[in-house]
KOLSEVO-870507 format. One line per 3 residues: number of its first residue (from 1); their letters; for each residue x, y, z of C-alpha. Coordinates in steps of 0.001 Angstrom, whole numbers, plus 500000, padded with zeros to 6 digits. Each point is the difference from the previous one (the first is absolute). Example, Ala and Ser with C-alpha at 12.3 -4.5 7.8 and 13.67 -1.06 7.14 Angstrom:
BEGIN
1) as) 512300:495500:507800; 501370:503440:499340
// end
This chain:
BEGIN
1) xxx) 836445:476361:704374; 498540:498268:502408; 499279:501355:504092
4) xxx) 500679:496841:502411; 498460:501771:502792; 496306:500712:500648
7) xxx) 499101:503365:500936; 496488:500092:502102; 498499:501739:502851
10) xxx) 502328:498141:502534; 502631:501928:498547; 498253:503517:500739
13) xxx) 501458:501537:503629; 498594:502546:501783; 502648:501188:502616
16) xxx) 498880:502276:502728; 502027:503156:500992; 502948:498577:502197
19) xxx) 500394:497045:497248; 500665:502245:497417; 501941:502337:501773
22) xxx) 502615:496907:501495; 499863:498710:496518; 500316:502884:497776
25) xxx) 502267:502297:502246; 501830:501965:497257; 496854:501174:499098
28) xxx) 499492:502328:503398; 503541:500770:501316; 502128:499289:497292
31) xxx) 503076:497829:500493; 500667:498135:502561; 503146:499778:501129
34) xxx) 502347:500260:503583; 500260:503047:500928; 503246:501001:498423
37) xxx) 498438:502600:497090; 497666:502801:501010; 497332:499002:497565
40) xxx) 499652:496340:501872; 496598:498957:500913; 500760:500155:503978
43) xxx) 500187:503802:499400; 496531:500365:497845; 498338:498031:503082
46) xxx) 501585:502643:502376; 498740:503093:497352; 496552:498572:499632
49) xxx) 499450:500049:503623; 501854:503199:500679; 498066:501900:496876
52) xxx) 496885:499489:502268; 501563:501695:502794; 501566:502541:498218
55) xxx) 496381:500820:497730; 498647:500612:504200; 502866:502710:500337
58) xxx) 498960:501885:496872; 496488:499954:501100; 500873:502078:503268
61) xxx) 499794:496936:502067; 502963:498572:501898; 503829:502054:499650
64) xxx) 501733:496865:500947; 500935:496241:498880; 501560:497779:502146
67) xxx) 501930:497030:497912; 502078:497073:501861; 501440:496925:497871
70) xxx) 501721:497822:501772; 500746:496004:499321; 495848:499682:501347
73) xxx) 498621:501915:497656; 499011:503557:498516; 497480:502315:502033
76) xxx) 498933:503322:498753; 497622:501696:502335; 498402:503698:499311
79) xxx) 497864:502213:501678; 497419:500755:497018; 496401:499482:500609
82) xxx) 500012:496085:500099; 498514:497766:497869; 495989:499682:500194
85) xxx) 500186:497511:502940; 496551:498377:498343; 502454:499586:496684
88) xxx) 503612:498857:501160; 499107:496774:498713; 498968:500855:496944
91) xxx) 502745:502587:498848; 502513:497698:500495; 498548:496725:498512
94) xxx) 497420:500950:497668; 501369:501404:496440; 499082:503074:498710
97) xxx) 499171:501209:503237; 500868:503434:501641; 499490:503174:500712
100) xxx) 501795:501586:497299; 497609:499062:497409; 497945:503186:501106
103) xxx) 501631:502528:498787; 498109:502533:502914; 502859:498247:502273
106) xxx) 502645:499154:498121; 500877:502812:496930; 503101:499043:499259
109) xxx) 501427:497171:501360; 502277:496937:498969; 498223:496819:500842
112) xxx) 496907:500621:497930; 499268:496075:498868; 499171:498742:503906
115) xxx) 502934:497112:499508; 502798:501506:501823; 499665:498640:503434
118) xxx) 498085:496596:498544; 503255:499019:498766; 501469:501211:502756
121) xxx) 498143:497143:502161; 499545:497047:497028; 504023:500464:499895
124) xxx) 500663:499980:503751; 499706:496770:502170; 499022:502174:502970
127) xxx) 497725:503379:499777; 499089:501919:502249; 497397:503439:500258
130) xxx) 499050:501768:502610; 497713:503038:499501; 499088:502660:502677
133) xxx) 497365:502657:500309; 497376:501777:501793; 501674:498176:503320
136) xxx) 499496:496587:498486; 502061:497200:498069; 499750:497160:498050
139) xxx) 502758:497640:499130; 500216:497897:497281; 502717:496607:499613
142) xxx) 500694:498054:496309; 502280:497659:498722; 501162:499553:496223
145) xxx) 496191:502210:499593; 498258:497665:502167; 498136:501270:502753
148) xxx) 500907:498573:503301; 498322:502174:502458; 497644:502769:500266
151) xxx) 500019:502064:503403; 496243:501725:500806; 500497:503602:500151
154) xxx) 501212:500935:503759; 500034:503006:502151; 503956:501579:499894
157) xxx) 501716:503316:501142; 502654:499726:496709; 500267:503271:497685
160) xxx) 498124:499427:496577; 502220:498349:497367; 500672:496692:498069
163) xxx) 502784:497556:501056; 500945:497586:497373; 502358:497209:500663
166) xxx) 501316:497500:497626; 502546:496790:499159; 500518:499950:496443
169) xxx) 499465:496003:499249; 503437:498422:499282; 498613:497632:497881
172) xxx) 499627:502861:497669; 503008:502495:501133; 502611:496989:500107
175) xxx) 502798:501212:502249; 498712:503639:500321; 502310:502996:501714
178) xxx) 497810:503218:500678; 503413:502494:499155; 500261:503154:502400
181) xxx) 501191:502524:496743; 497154:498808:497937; 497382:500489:502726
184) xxx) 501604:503342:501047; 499864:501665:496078; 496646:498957:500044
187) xxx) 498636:501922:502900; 502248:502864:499516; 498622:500052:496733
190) xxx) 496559:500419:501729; 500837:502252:502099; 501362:502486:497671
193) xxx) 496853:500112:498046; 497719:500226:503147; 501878:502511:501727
196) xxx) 498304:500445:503764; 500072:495890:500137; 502191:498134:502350
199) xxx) 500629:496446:499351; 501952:497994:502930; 502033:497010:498649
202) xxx) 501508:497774:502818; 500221:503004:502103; 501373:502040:497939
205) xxx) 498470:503515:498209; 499476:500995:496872; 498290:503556:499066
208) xxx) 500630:502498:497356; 499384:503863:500112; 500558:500671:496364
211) xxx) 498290:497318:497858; 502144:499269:496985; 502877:502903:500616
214) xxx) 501053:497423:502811; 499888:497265:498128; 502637:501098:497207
217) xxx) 502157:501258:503129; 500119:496864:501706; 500514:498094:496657
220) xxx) 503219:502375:498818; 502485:501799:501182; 499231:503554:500202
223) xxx) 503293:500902:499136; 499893:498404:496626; 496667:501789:499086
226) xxx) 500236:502798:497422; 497644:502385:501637; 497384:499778:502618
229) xxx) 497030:497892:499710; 497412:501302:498407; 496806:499523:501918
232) xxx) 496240:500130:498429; 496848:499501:501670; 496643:500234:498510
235) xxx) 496490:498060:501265; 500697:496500:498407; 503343:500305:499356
238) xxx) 503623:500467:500920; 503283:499812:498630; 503602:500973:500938
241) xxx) 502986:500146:497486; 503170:500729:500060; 503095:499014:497511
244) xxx) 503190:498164:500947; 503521:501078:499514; 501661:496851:500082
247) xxx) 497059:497562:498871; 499288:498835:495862; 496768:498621:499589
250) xxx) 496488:501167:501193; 498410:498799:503298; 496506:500072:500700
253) xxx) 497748:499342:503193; 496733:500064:499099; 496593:499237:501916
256) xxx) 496218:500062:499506; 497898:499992:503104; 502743:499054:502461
259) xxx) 501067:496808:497794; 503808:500337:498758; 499404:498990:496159
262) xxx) 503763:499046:499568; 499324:499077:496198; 498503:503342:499307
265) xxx) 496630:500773:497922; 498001:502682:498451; 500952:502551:502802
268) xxx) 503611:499667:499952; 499748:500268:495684; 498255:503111:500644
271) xxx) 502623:501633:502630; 502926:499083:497630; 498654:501533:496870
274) xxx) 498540:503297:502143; 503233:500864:501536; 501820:499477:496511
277) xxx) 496919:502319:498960; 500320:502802:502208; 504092:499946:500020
280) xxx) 499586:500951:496146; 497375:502780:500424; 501811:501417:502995
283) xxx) 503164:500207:498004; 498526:500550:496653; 502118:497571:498781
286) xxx) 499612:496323:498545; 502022:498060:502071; 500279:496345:499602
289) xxx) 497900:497574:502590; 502558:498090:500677; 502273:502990:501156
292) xxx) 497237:501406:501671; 499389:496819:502118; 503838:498918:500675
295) xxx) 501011:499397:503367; 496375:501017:501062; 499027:498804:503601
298) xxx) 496402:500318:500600; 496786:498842:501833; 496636:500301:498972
301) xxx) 496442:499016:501617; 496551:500675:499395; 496289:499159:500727
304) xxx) 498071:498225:497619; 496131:499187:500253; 499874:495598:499842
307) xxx) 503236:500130:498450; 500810:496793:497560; 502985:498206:500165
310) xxx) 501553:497711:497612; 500125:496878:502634; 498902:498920:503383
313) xxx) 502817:500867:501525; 499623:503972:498739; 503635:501010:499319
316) xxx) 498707:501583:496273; 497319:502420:499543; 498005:499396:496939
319) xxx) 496970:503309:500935; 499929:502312:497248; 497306:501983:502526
322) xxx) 500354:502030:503284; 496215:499533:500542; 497797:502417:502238
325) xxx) 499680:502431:496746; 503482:500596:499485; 501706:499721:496707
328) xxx) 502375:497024:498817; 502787:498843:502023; 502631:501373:497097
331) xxx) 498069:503355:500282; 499766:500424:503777; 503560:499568:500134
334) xxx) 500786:502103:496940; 498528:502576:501388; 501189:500676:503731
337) xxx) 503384:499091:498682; 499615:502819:497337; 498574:502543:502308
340) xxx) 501830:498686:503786; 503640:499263:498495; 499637:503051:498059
343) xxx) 499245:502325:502050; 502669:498918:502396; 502951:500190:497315
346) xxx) 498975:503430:499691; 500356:500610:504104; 503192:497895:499803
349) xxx) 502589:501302:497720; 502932:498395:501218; 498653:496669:499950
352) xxx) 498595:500438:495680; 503511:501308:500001; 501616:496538:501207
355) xxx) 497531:497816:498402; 500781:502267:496292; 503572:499019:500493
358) xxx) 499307:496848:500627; 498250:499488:496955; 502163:501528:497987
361) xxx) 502912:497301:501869; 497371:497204:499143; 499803:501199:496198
364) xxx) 503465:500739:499341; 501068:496106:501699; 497365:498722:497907
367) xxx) 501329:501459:496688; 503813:499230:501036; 498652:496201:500326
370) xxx) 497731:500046:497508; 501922:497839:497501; 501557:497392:502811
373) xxx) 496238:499547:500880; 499379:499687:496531; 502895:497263:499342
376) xxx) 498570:498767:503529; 496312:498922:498661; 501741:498653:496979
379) xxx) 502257:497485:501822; 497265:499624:502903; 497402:498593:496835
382) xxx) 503022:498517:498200; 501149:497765:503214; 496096:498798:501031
385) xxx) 499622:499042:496302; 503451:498109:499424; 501274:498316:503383
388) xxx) 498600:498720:503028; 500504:502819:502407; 496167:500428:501159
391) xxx) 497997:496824:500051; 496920:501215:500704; 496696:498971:501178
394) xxx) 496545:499778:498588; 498224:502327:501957; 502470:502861:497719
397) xxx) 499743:497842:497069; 496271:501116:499202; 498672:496188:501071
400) xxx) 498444:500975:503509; 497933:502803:501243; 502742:502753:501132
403) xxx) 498059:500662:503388; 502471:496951:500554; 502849:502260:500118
406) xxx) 499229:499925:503956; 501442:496715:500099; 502768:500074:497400
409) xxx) 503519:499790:500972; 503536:500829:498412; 502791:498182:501206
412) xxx) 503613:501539:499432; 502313:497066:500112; 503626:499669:498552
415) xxx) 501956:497188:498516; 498395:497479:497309; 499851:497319:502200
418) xxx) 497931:501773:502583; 497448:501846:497745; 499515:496369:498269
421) xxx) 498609:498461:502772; 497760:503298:501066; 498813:499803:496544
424) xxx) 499266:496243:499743; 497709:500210:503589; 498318:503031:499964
427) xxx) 496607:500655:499444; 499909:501220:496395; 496607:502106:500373
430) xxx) 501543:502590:502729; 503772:499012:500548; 502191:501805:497613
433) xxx) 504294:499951:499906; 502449:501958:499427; 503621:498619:499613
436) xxx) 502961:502447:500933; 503412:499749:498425; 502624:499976:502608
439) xxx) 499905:502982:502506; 498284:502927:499686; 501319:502879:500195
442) xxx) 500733:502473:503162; 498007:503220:499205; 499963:501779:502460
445) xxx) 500455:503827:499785; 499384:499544:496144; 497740:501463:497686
448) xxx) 497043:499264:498673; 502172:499497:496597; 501600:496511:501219
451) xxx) 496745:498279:499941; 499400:500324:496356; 503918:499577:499328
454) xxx) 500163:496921:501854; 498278:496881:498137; 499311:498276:503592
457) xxx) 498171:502872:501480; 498450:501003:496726; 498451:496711:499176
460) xxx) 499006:499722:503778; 498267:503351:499514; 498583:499452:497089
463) xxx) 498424:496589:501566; 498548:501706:502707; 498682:502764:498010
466) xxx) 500784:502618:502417; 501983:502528:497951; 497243:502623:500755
469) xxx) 498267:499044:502835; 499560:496875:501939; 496173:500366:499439
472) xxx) 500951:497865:497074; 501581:497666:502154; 499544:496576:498128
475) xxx) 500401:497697:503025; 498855:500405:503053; 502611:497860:501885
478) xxx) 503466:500695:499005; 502265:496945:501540; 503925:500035:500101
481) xxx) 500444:496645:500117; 503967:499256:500410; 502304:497338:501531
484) xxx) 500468:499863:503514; 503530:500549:500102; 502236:503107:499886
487) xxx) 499815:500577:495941; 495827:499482:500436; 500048:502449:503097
490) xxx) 502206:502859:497593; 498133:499910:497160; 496791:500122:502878
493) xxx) 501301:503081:501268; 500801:501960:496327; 496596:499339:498623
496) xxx) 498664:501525:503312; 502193:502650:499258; 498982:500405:496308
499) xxx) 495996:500378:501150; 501114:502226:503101; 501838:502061:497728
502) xxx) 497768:500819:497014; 496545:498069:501023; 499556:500662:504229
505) xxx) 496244:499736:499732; 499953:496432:498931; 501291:499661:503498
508) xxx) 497844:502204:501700; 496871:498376:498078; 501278:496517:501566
511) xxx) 500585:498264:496542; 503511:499077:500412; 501045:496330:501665
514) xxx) 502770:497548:500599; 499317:496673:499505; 500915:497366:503135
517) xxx) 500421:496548:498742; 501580:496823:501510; 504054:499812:501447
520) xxx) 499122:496175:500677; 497970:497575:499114; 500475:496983:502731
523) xxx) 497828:496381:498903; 499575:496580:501022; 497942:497446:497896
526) xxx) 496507:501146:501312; 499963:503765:500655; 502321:502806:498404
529) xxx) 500286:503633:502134; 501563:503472:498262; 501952:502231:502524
532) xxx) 500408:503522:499595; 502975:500496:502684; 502331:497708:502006
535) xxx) 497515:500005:502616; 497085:498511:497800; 503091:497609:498829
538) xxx) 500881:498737:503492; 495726:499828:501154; 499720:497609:496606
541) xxx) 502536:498013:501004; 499003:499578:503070; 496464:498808:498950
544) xxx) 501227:497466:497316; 502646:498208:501909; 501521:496913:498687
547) xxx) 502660:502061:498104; 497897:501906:497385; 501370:501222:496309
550) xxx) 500513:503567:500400; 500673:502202:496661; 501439:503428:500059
553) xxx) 499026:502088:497322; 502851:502290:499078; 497989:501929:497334
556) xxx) 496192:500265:498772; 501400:498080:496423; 500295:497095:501987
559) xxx) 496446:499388:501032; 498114:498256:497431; 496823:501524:498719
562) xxx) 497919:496951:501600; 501528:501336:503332; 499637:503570:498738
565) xxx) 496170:500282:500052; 499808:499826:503813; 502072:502640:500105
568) xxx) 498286:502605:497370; 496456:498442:500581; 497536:499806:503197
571) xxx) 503030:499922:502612; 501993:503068:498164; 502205:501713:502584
574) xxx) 499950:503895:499319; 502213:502162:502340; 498600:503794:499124
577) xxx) 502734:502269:499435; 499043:503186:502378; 500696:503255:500596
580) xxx) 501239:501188:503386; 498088:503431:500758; 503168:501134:501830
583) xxx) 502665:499725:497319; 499790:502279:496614; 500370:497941:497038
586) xxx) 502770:502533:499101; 502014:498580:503611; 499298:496708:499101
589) xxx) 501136:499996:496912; 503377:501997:500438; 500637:498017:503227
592) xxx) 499523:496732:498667; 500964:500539:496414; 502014:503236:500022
595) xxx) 504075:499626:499703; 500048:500369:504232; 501689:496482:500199
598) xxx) 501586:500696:503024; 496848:500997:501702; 498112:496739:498457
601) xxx) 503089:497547:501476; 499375:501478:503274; 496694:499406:499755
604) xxx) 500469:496561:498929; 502036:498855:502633; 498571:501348:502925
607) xxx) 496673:498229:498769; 501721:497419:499955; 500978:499543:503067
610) xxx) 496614:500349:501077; 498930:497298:498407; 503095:497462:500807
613) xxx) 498426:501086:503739; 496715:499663:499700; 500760:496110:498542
616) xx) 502227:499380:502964; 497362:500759:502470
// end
């Protein structure tokens, strides 16, 4: 065989820091996307910045964080010690460069590699750091990593702190929205696990009294909790747990050194198999994990000396050590869950009473479904070997590194001819479909039974491998992606009900979407526009003049997969589907999908009114 192409010195590259950040972003804040999921690169900028801030807070210095993100930017502004005003330059241009690297300072921190707030500036087209201390400050200005200016240290009566302000660079973040309910979890998540810390976003407060017992309040309604929260606190770790009455699966929140790991790691292994450990010895009986672990609601955090994480972007732990002299990770938590969770059983009878009887629920539901599960599997294995139900992508197909399961995407679609063209444009490595037959289902105020007795939720299930718990999850995007009409809105609105129902934390973990493609698609011979509402429609027609060709597309089958690819690729339209914090998913559910039709019609209509107004104005 022979090579065409010579291969020298000229084709050697050495790229310097802000090159290979711009070129290589994926490699330091993950995807990139919009800002329409919570793990979008937009939000890593804001975390890398506000990790510095938030390491100040643990060290004693500064109790509050002032955010504002507005359509000029992000600023985050603390009142920690301030950056070395000697160094401001360097810490946020120079890799490897910071002050956690000595250990004296920083014990156990988050941003340990001295990238975070380089890629912060290579990835923003305007940066911005001001440091003050010891009555001075110095102010430093970049663009896309390039240093523009560099203000001499002056003379100033501001309180000590660092002020970071940003632009993410659109060139990068194409069409980015910073989203409110995103940026909110976020700090509230900080705020729970630095209790004493008040962040200020936009003017509004966020502060937390009782560390992770608030956060599974705020997250569920108390109501619908078996027992009271169970609240541990030791020296480098916490956890609160409770169990659900109304809930299936198991739902985690877990966190090492302030970061939320949302895919888990060593530490949250080690909490599942300790409680299941303890539960036995306490009750002297061998009770099955899974029974043990049903319905379970719980948070966990702890401390870890340089912990290691499993990519840049630190949402897995991969430490096996605590550090500072203490034992293993699986140890440490072994055994203050042993002694801790113990000990309060003992001082709590009532509540080993109701979590007993819950077990003993768990087991005898198990055993009653036991051979519909079984049957389940069978037709689950059956169906992805023999028809084309799941087409699914490479990335779950053992032909790409699984760290790619960040990026890889399940589309729920119905009808041949719309799943056809999914499947014929998406992106085989990450894009995976999954092709519904007619209507689902209405499940709501069923059992746990119908998903394994019904073939559409069973297969679903069973392609999502979340039967247990959604730390399994094989997708990390799960997209309804259903005609815009009446039919496509239904079957919308009964798969939202199916994951409400039996899966809520695939909600609350932000992995759920619908997909927004084109109504119209209005052309002329030299430029073709795609409009997402009458509006858009009208604005197109407007710019094209000369009596354009305008196409209404009555149903995703009848966009061609050439066509397609704009809409799944680069320019994919995600709407989030969200939980409102003042609505129960139990109201929602039996107000929307409960047999109160006369209360929905009412509803209907006097909504619609509203909006036959608001168009007349």
């Amino acid at each position: 065989m022979s090579v065409s192409s010579n291969y020298t010195e000229d084709n050697i590259r050495s790229l310097d820091w802000k090159e290979h950040i711009r070129m290589r972003p994926g490699m330091y804040i993950g995807k990139l996307g919009d800002g329409s999921s919570p793990d979008d690169g937009i939000y890593i900028l804001l975390k890398e910045v506000l990790d510095n801030s938030i390491d100040e807070f643990v060290m004693g210095a500064g109790k509050t964080i002032e955010i504002s993100i507005s359509e000029s930017g992000v600023s985050v502004r603390d009142y920690g010690r301030g950056i070395p005003l000697g160094k401001v330059v360097d810490v946020v241009s120079k890799m490897n460069t910071g002050g956690k690297y000595d250990s004296r300072a920083f014990k156990k921190s988050v941003g340990l590699n001295g990238v975070g707030t380089k890629a912060v500036n290579a990835l923003s087209s305007s940066f911005k750091v001001e440091s003050c201390r010891d009555g001075k400050v110095k102010s430093v200005f970049f663009e896309k990593g390039n240093l523009t200016f560099d203000n001499d240290i002056e003379e100033s009566s501001k309180r000590k702190g660092t002020k970071v302000t940003f632009i993410p660079d659109d060139l990068i973040f194409k069409k980015y929205k910073y989203r409110a309910e995103y940026v909110s979890k976020m700090l509230k998540y900080y705020v729970y696990l630095n209790p004493g810390l008040t962040i200020v976003f936009n003017g509004e407060k966020y502060i937390s009294k009782n560390g992770l017992k608030d956060l599974l309040e705020d997250n569920n309604d108390v109501d619908k909790l078996l027992y009271p929260i169970i609240h541990l606190k030791g020296n480098d770790i916490e956890i609160a747990l409770t169990h659900s009455k109304v809930q299936y699966s198991e739902e985690y929140y877990s966190f090492v050194n302030g970061q939320h790991t949302t895919q888990g790691g060593t530490h949250q292994s080690a909490f599942r198999e300790a409680l299941v450990k303890v539960v036995r010895d306490f009750y002297g009986k061998p009770y099955d994990a899974s029974d043990i672990r049903k319905s379970i609601i719980s948070a966990v955090s702890i401390k870890v000396m340089e912990p290691v994480f499993e990519s840049q972007t630190k949402t897995k732990l991969g430490s096996t050590e605590m550090g500072g002299g203490l034992p293993t990770v699986r140890s440490y938590i072994n055994d203050f869950i042993g002694k801790y969770l113990d000990n309060y059983l003992h001082k709590n009878p009532k509540t080993a009473e109701e979590i007993q009887k819950k077990i003993i629920r768990a087991e005898k539901e198990r055993k009653e479904l036991s051979g519909i599960r079984k049957l389940a599997r069978e037709r689950a294995k059956k169906s992805n070997l023999h028809n084309k139900k799941l087409r699914d992508c490479r990335v779950h197909l053992g032909d790409m590194n699984k760290e790619n399961r960040l990026d890889s995407t399940l589309f729920i679609t119905e009808g041949d001819s719309a799943s056809g063209s999914i499947t014929k444009s998406r992106n085989v490595n990450t894009q995976a479909v999954f092709s519904l037959r007619g209507k689902p289902l209405n499940c709501y105020s069923m059992t746990k039974k119908i998903v394994y007795e019904n073939e559409e939720f069973n297969l679903l299930q069973a392609a999502l491998n979340i039967e247990e718990s959604i730390e399994y999850l094989r997708y990390n995007n799960i997209v309804i992606a259903t005609d815009a009409d009446v039919d496509g809105m239904h079957i919308r609105l009964l798969l939202i009900t199916f994951f409400l129902q039996f899966f809520p934390e695939l909600i609350k973990e932000g992995h759920l979407y619908i997909l927004q493609t084109p109504l119209f698609r209005v052309r002329n011979k030299k430029e073709t526009i795609y409009c997402y509402s009458e509006n858009e429609r009208i604005d197109a027609v407007n710019k094209l003049g000369s009596k354009p060709e305008i196409t209404r597309f009555k149903g995703l089958g009848e966009i061609s997969p050439n066509e397609f690819k704009h809409f799944i690729g680069e320019s994919i339209k995600l709407d989030p589907v969200m939980l409102d914090e003042n609505f129960s998913i139990d109201e929602l559910l039996s107000f929307y999908m409960g047999k109160n039709t006369p209360d929905r019609q009412k509803f209907i209509i006097d909504n619609l009114k509203v909006e036959l107004d608001r168009i007349d104005s």
